[in-house]
Every structure is written in C-alpha cells, then in structure tokens.
Gaussian input, Z-matrix of N, CA and C with variables (Angstrom, degrees):
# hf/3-21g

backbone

0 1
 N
 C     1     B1
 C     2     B2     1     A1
 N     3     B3     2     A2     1     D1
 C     4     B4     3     A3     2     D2
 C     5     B5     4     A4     3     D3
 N     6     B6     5     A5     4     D4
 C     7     B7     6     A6     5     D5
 C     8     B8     7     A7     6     D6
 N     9     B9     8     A8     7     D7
 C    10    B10     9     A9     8     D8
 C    11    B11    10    A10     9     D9
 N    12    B12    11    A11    10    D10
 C    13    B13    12    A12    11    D11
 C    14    B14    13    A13    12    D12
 N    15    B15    14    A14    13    D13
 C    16    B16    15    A15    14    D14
 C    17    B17    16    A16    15    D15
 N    18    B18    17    A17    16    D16
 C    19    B19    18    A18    17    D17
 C    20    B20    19    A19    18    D18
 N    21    B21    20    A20    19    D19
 C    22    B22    21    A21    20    D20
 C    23    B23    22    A22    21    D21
 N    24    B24    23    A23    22    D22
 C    25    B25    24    A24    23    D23
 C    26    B26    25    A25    24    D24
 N    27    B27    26    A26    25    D25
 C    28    B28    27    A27    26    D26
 C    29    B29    28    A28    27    D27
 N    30    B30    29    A29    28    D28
 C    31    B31    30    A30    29    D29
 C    32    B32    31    A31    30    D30
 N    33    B33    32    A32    31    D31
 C    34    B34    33    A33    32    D32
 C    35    B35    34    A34    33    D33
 N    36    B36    35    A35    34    D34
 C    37    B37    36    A36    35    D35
 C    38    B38    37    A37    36    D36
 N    39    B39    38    A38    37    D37
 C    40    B40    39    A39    38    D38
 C    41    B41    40    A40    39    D39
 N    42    B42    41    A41    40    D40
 C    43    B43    42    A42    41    D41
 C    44    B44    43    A43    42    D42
 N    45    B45    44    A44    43    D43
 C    46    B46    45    A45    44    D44
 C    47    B47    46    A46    45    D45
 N    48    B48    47    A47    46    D46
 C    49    B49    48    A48    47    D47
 C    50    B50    49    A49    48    D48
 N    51    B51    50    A50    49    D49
 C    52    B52    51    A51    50    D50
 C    53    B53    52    A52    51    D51
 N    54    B54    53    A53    52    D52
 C    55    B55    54    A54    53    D53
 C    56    B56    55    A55    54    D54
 N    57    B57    56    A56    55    D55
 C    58    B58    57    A57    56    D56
 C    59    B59    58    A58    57    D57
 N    60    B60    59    A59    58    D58
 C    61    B61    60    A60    59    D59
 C    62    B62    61    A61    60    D60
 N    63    B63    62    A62    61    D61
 C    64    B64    63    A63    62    D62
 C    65    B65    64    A64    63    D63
 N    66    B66    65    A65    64    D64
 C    67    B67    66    A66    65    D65
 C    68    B68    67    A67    66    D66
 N    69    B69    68    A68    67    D67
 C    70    B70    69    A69    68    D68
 C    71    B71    70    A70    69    D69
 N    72    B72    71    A71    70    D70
 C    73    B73    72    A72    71    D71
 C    74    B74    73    A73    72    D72
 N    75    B75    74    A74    73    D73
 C    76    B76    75    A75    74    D74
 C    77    B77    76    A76    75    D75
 N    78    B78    77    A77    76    D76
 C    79    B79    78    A78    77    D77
 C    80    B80    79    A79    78    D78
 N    81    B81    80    A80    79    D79
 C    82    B82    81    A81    80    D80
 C    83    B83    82    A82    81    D81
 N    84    B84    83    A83    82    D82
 C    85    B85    84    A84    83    D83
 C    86    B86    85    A85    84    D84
 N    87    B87    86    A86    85    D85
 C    88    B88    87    A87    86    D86
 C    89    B89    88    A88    87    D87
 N    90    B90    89    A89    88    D88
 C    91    B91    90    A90    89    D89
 C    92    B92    91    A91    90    D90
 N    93    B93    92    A92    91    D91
 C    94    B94    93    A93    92    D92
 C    95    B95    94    A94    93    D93
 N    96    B96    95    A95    94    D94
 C    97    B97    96    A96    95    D95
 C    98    B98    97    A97    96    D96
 N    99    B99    98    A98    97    D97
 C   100   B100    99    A99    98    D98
 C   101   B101   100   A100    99    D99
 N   102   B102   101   A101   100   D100
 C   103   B103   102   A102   101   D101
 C   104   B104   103   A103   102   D102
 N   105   B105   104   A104   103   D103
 C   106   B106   105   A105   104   D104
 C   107   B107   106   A106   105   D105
 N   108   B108   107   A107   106   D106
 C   109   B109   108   A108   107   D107
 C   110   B110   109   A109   108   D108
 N   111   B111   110   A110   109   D109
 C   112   B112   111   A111   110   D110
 C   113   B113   112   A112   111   D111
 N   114   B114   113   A113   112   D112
 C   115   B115   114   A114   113   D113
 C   116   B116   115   A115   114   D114
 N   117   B117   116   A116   115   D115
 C   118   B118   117   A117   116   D116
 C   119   B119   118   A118   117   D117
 N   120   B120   119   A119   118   D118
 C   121   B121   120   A120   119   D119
 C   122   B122   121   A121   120   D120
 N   123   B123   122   A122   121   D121
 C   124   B124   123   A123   122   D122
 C   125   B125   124   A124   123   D123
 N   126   B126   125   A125   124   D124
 C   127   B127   126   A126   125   D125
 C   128   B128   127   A127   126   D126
 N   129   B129   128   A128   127   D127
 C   130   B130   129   A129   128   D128
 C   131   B131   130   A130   129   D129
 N   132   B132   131   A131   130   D130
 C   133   B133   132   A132   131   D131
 C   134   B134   133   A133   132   D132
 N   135   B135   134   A134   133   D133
 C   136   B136   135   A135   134   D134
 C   137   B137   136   A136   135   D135
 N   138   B138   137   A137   136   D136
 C   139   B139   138   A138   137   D137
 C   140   B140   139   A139   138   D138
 N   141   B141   140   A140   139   D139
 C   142   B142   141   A141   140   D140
 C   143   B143   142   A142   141   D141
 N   144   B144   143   A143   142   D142
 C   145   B145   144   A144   143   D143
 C   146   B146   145   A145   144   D144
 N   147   B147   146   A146   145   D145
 C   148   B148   147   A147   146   D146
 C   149   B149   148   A148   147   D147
 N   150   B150   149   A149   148   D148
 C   151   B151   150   A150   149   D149
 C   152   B152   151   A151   150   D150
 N   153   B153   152   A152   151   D151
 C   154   B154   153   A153   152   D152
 C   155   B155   154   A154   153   D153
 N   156   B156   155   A155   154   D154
 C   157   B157   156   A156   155   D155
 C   158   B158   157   A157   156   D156
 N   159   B159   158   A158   157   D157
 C   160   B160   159   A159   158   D158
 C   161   B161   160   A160   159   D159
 N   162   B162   161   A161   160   D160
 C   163   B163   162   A162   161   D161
 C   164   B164   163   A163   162   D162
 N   165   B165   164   A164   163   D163
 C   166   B166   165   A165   164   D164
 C   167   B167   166   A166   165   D165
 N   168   B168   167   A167   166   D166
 C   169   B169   168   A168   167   D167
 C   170   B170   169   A169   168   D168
 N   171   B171   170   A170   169   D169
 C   172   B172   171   A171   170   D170
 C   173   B173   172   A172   171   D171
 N   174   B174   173   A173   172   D172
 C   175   B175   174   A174   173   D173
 C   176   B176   175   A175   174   D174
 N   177   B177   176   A176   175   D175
 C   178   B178   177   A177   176   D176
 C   179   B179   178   A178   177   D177
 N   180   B180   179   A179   178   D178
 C   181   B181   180   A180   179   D179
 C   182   B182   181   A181   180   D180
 N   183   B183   182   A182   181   D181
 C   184   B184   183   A183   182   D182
 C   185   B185   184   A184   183   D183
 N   186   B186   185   A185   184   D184
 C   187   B187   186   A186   185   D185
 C   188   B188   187   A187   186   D186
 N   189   B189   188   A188   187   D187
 C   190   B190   189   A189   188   D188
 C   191   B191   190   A190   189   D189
 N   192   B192   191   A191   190   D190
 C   193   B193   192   A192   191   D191
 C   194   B194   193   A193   192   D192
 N   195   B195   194   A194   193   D193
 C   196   B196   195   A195   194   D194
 C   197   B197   196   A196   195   D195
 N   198   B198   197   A197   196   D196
 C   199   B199   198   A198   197   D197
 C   200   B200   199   A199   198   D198
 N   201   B201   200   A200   199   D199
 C   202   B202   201   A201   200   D200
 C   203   B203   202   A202   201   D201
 N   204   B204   203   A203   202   D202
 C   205   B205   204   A204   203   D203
 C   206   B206   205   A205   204   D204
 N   207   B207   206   A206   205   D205
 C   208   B208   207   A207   206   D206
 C   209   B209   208   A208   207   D207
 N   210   B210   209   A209   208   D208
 C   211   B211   210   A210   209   D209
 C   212   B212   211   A211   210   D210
 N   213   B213   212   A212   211   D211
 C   214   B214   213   A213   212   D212
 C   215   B215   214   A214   213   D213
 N   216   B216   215   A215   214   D214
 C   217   B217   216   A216   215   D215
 C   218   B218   217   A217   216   D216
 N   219   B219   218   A218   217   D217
 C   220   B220   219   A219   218   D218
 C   221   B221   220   A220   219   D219
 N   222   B222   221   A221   220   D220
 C   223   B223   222   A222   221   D221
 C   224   B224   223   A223   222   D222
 N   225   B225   224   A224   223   D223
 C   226   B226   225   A225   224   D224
 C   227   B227   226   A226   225   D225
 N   228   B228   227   A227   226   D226
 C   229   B229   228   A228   227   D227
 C   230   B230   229   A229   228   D228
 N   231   B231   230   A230   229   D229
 C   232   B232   231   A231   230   D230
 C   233   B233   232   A232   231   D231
 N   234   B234   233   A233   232   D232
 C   235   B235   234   A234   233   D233
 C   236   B236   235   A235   234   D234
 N   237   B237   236   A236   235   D235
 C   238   B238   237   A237   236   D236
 C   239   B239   238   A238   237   D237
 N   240   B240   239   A239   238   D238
 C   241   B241   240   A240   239   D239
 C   242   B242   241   A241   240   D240
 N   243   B243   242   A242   241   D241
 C   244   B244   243   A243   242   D242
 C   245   B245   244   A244   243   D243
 N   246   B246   245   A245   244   D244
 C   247   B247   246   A246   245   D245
 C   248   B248   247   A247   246   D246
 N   249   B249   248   A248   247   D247
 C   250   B250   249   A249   248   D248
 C   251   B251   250   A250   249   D249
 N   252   B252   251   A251   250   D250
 C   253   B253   252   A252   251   D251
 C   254   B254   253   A253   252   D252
 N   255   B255   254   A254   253   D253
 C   256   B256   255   A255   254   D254
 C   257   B257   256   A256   255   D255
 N   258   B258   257   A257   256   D256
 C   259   B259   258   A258   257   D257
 C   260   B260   259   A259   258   D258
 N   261   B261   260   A260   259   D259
 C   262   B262   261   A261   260   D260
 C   263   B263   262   A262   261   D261
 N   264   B264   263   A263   262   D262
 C   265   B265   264   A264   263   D263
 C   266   B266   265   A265   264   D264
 N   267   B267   266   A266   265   D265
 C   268   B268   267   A267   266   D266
 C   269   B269   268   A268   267   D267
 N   270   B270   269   A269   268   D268
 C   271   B271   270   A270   269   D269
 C   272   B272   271   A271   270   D270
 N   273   B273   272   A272   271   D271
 C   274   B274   273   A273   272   D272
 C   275   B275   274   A274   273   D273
 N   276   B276   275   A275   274   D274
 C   277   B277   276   A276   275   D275
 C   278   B278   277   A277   276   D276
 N   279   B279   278   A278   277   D277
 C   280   B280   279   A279   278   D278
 C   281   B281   280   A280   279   D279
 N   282   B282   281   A281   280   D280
 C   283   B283   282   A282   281   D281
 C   284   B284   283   A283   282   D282
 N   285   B285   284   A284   283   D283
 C   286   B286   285   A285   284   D284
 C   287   B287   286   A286   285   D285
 N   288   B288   287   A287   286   D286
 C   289   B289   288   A288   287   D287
 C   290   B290   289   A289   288   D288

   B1=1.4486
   B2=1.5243
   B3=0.9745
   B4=1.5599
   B5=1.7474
   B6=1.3342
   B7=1.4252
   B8=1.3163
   B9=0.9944
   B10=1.4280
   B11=1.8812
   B12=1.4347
   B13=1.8060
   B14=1.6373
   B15=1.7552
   B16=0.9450
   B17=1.3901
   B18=1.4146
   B19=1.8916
   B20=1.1166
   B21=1.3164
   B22=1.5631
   B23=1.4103
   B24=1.2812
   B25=1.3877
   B26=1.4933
   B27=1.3951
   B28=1.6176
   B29=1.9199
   B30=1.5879
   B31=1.5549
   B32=2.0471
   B33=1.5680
   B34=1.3932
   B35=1.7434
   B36=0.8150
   B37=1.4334
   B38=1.4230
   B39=1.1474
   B40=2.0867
   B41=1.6494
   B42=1.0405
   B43=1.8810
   B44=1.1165
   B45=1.4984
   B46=1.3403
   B47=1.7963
   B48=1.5127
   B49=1.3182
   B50=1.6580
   B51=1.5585
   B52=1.8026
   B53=1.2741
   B54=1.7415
   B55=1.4029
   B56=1.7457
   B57=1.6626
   B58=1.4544
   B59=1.4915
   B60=1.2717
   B61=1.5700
   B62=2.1814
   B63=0.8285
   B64=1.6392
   B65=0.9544
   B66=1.3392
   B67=1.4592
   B68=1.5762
   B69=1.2207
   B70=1.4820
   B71=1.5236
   B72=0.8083
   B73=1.5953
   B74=1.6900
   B75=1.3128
   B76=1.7568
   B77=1.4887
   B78=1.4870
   B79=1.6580
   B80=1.7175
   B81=2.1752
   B82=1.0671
   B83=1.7485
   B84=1.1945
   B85=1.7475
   B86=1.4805
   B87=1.5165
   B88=1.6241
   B89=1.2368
   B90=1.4180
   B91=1.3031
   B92=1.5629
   B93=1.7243
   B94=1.3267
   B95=1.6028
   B96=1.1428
   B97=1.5866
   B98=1.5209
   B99=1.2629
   B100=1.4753
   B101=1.8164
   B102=1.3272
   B103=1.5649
   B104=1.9148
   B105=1.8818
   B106=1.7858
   B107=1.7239
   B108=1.3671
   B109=1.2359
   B110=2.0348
   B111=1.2420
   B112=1.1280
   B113=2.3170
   B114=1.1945
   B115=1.5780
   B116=1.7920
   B117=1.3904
   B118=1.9950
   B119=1.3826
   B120=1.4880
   B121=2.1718
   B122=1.9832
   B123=1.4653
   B124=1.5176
   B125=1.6032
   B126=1.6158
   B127=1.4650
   B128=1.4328
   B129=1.1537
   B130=1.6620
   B131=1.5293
   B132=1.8261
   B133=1.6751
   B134=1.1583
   B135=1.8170
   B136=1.0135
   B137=1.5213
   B138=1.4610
   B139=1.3316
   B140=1.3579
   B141=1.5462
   B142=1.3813
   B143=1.6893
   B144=1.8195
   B145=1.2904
   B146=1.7532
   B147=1.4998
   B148=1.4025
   B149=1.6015
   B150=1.2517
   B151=1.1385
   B152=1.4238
   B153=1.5651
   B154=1.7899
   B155=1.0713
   B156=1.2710
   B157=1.7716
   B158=1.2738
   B159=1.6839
   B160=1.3430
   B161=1.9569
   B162=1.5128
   B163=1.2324
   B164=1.6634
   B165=1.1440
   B166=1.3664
   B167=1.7192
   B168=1.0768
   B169=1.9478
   B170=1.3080
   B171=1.0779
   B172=1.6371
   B173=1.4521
   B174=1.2068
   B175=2.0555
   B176=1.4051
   B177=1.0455
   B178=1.4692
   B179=1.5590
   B180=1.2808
   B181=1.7371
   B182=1.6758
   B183=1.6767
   B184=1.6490
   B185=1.5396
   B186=1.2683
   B187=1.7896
   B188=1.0127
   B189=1.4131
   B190=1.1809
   B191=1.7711
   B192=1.5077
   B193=1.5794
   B194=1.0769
   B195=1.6934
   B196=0.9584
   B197=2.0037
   B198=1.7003
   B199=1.3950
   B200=1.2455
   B201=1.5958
   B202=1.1715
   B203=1.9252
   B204=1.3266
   B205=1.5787
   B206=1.8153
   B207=1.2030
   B208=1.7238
   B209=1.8302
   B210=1.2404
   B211=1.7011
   B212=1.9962
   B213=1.5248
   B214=1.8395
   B215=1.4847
   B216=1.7754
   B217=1.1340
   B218=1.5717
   B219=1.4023
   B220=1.7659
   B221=0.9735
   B222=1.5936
   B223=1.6414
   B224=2.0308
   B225=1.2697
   B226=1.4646
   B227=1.6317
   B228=1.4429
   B229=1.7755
   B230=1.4633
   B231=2.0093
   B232=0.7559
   B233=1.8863
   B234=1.7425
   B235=1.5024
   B236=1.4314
   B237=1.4015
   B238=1.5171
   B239=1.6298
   B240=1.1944
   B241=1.4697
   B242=1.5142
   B243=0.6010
   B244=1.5532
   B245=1.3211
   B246=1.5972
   B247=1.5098
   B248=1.7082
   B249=1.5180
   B250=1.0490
   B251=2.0368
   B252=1.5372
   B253=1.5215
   B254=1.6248
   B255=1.4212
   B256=1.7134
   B257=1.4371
   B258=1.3557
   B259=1.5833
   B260=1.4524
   B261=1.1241
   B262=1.7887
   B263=1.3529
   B264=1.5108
   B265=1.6097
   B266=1.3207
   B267=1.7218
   B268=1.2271
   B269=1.4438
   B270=1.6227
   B271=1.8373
   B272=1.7769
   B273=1.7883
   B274=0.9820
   B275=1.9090
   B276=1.0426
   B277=1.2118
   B278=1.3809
   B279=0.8650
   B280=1.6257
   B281=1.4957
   B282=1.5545
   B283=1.3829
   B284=1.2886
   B285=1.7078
   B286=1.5809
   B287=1.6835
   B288=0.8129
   B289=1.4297
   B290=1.4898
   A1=111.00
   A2=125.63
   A3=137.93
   A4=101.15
   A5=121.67
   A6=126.11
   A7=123.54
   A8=126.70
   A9=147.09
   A10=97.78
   A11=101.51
   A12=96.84
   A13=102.66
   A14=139.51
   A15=119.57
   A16=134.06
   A17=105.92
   A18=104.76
   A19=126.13
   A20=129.00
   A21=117.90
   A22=86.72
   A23=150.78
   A24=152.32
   A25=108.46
   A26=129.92
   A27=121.77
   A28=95.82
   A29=109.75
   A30=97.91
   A31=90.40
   A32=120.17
   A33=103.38
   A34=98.53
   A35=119.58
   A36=109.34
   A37=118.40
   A38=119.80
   A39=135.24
   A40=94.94
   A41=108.20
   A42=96.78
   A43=114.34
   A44=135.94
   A45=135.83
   A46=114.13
   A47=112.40
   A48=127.08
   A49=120.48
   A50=90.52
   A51=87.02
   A52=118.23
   A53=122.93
   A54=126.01
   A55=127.23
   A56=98.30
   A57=115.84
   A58=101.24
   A59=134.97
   A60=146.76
   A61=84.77
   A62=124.17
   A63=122.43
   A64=96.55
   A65=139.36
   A66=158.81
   A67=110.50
   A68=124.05
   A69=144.43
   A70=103.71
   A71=142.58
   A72=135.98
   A73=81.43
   A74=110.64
   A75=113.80
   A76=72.99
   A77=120.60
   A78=125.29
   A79=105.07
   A80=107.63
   A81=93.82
   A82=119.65
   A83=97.75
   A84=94.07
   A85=112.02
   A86=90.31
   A87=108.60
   A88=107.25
   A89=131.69
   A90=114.38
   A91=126.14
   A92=137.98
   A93=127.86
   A94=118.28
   A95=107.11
   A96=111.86
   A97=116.44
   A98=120.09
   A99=118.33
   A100=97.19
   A101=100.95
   A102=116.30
   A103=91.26
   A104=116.45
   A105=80.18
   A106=102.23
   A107=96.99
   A108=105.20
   A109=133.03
   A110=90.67
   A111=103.54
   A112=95.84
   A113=93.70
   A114=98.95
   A115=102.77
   A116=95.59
   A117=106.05
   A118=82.16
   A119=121.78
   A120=106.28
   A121=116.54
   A122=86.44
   A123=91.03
   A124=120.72
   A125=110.03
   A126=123.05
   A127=116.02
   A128=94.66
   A129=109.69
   A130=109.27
   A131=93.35
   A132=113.55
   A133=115.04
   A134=128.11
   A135=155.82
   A136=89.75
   A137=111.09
   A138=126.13
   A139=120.59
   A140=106.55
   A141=108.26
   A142=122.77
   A143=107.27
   A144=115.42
   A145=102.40
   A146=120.88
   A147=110.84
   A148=113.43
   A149=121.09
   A150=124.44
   A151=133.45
   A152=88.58
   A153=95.07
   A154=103.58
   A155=129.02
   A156=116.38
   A157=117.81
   A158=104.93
   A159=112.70
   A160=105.38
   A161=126.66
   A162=119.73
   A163=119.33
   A164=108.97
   A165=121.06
   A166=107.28
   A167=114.68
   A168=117.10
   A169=113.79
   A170=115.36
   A171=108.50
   A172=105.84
   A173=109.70
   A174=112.11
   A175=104.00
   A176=94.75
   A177=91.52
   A178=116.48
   A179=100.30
   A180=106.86
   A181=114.38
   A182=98.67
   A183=128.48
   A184=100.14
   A185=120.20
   A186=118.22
   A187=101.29
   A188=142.98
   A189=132.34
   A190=125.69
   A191=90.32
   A192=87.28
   A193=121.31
   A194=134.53
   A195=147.93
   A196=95.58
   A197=108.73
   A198=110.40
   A199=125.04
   A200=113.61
   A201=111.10
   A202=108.08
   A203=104.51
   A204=117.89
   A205=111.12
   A206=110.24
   A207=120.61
   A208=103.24
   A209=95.40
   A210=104.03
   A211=111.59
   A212=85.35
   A213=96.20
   A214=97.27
   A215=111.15
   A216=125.06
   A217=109.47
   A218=102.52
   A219=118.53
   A220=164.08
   A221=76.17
   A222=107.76
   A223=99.10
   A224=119.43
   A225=131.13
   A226=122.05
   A227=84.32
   A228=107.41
   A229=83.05
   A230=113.82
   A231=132.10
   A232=119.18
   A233=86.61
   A234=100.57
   A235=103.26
   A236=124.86
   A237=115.99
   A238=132.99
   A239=95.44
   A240=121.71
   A241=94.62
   A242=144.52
   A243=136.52
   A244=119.17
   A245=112.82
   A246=132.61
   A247=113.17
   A248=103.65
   A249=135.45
   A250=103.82
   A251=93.26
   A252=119.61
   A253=131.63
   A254=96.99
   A255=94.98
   A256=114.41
   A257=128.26
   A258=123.31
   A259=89.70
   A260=114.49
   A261=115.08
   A262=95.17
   A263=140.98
   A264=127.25
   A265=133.30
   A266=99.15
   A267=130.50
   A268=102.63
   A269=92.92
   A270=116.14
   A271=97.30
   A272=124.97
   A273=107.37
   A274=113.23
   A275=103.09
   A276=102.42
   A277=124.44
   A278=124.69
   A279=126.36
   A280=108.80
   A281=109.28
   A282=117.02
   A283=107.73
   A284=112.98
   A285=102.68
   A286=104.72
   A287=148.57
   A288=129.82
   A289=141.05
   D1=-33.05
   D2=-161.15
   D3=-86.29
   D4=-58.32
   D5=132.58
   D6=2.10
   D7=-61.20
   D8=-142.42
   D9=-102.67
   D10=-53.08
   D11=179.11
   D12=-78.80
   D13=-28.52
   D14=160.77
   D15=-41.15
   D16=-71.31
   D17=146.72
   D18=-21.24
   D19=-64.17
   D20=-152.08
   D21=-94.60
   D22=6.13
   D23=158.43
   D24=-83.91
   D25=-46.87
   D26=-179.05
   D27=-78.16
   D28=-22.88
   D29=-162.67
   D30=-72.93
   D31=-29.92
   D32=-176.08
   D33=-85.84
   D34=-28.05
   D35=176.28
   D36=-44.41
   D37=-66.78
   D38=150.52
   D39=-24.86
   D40=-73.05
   D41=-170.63
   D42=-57.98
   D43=-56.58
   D44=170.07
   D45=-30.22
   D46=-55.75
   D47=178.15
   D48=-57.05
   D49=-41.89
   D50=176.99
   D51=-79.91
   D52=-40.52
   D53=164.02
   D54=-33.35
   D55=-48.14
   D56=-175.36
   D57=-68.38
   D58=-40.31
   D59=-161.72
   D60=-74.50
   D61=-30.59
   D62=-152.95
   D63=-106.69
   D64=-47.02
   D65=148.86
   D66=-18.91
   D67=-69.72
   D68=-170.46
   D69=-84.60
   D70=31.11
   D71=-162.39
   D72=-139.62
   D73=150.43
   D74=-151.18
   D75=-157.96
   D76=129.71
   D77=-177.98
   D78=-108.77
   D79=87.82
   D80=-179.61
   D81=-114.42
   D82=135.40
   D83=174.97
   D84=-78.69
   D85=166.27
   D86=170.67
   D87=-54.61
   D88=122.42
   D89=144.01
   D90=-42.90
   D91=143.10
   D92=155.77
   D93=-72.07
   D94=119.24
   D95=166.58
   D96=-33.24
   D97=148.95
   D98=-162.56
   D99=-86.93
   D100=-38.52
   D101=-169.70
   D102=-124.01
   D103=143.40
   D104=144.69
   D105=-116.34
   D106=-137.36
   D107=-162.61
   D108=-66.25
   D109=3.33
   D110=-154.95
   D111=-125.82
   D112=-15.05
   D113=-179.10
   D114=-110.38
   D115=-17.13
   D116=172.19
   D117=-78.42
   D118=-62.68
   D119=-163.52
   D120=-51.50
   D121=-24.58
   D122=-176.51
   D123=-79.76
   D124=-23.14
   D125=158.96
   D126=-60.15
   D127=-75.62
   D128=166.11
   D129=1.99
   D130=-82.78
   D131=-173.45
   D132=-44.39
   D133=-53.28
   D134=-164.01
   D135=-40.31
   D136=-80.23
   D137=-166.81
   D138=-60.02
   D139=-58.86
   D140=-171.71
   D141=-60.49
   D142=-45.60
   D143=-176.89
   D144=-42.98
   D145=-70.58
   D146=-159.56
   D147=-64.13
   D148=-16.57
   D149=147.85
   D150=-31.21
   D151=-41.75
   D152=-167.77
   D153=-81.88
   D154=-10.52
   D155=179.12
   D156=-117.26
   D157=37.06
   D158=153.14
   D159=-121.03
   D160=-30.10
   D161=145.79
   D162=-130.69
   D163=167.14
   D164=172.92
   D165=-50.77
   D166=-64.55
   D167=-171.31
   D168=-52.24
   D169=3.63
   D170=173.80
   D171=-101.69
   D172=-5.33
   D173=154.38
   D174=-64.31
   D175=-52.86
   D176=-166.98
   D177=-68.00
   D178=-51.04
   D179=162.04
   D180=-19.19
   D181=-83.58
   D182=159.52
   D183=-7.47
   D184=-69.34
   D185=-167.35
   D186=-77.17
   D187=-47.93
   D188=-177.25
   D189=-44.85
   D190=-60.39
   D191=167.98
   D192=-63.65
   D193=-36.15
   D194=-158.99
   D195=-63.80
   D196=-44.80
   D197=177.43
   D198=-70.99
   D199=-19.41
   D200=-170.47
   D201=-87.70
   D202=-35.58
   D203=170.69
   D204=-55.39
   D205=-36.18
   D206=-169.83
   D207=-83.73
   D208=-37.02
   D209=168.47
   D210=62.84
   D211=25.39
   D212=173.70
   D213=-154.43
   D214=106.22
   D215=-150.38
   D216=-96.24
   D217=0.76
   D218=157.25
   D219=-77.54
   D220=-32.68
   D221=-178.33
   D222=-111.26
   D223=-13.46
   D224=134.13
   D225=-23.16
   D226=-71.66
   D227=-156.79
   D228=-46.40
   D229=-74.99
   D230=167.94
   D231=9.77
   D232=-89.15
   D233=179.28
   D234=-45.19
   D235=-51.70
   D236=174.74
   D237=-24.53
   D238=-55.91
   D239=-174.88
   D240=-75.03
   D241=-48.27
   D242=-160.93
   D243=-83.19
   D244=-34.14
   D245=174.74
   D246=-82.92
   D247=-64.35
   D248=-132.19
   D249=-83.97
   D250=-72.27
   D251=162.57
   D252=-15.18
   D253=-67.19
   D254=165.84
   D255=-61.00
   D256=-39.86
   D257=-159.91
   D258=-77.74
   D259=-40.08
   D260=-166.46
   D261=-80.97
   D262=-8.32
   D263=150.10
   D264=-61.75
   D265=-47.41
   D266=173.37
   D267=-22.16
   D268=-78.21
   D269=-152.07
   D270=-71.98
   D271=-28.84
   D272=-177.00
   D273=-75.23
   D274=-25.68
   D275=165.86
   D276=-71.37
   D277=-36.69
   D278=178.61
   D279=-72.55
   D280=-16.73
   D281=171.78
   D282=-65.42
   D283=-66.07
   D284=-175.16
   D285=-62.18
   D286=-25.07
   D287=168.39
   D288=-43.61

C-alpha cells in the first residue's frame, strides 16, 4: 500500500511539473527593427553631413552616432579616421585662419 501512494505521488508530481513547464512558456518573437543598420547610417548621413558645413561638431556628432549604430567602437574609430579626419582638419584649420 505504501508503494502504491509513493507512485501515484511521484506519478502526479511528473504531471504537475510538465503542465507548469507548458503553462509558463509565453511564445515571443523578435521584434523587426524599425530601421537596420545600414538605413540608421543613411539617416545619420542625411542629417549630420549638411550640418557639417555649417559647424565643425557635427563631424564629430556624425562618428559618434555612426559608432554607436555599428556597435564596434574600433573599427568606428577606425572608419573615423579614414573618412572623417581630414575634412574635420580641413575646416578646423580654416577655422583658425
């Protein structure tokens, strides 16, 4: 007899456990990004570039977001320097002039 309520106690224990596991499980998708990464760089540009040729800090602006959207703050910098750097010399120099 004693047998018998162990069993039918681990056999509801198992049911209780699998119900609760099926129960609690919430079916969520990815949200879709509104923009991705490549239509955020194209905003970005949009704005910031004509910006930049009314002051200098919107270069800087420009990379910033540009690093924070790319989310690899090296290969950013990087892109900075290579794009970014001369034009933002340019104008600082022509500034002190």
């Amino acid at each position: 007899m004693k047998m018998a309520r162990v069993r039918t106690f681990f056999a509801l224990l198992v049911l209780l456990v699998s119900v609760q596991t099926g129960r609690g499980r919430k079916v969520t998708r990815k949200r879709k990004q509104l923009y991705n990464k490549f239509e955020k760089n194209k905003i970005i540009d949009a704005t910031c570039h004509p910006l930049a040729d009314q002051h200098w800090g919107f270069i800087l602006i420009d990379g910033v977001l540009h690093a924070l959207n790319e989310e690899d703050p090296v290969e950013s910098f990087i892109k900075f320097l290579k794009y970014n750097a001369p034009e933002l010399l340019k104008k600082l120099l022509k500034e002190m002039h």
